[in-house]
matplotlib code that plots the C-alpha trace (Angstrom):
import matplotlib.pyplot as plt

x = [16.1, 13.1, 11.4, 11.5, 10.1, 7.4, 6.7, 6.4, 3.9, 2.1, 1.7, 0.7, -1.9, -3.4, -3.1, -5.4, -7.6, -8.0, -8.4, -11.2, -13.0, -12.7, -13.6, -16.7, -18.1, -17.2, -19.7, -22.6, -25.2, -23.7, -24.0, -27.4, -28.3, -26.5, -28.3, -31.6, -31.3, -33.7, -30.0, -29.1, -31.2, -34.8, -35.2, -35.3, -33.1, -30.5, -33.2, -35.8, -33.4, -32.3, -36.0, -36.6, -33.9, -33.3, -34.2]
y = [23.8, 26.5, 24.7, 20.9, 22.7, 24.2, 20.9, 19.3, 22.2, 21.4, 17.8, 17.7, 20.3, 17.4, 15.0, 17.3, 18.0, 14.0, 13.1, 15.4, 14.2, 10.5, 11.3, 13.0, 10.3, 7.8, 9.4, 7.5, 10.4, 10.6, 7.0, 7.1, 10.1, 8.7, 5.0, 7.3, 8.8, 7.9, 7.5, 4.5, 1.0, 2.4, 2.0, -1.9, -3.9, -3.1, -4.0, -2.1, 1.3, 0.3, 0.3, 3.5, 4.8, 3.6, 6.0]
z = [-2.8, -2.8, -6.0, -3.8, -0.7, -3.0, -4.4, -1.0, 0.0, -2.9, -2.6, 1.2, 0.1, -2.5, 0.0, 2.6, -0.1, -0.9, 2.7, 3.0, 0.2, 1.2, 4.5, 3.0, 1.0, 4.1, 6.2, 6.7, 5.9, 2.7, 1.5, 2.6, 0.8, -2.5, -2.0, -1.6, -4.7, -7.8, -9.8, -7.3, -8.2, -8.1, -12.0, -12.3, -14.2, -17.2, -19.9, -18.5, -18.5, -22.2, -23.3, -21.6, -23.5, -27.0, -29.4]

ax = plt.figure().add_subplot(projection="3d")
ax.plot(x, y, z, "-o")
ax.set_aspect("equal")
plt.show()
């Protein structure tokens, strides 16, 4: 009985954890920061990323 109630600890600690990270990248800042970076849709289409980076 001690190993299931140390499994259920352990499980509602994942479950905090996950909530807190979906909460996070909810957040309105966030997204906007993410959407503002240079990573996000700023370098122009597929092709033009391919020829920037074929080797």
């Amino acid at each position: 009985m001690e190993g299931l109630a140390n499994i259920l600890v352990g499980l509602a600690a994942l479950a905090v954890l996950a909530i807190a990270v979906l909460a996070h990248d909810w957040s309105g800042g966030f997204r906007k920061r993410m959407l503002g970076r240079r990573s996000h849709g700023s370098y122009g289409t597929l092709r033009d990323w391919w020829l920037r980076h074929r080797h």
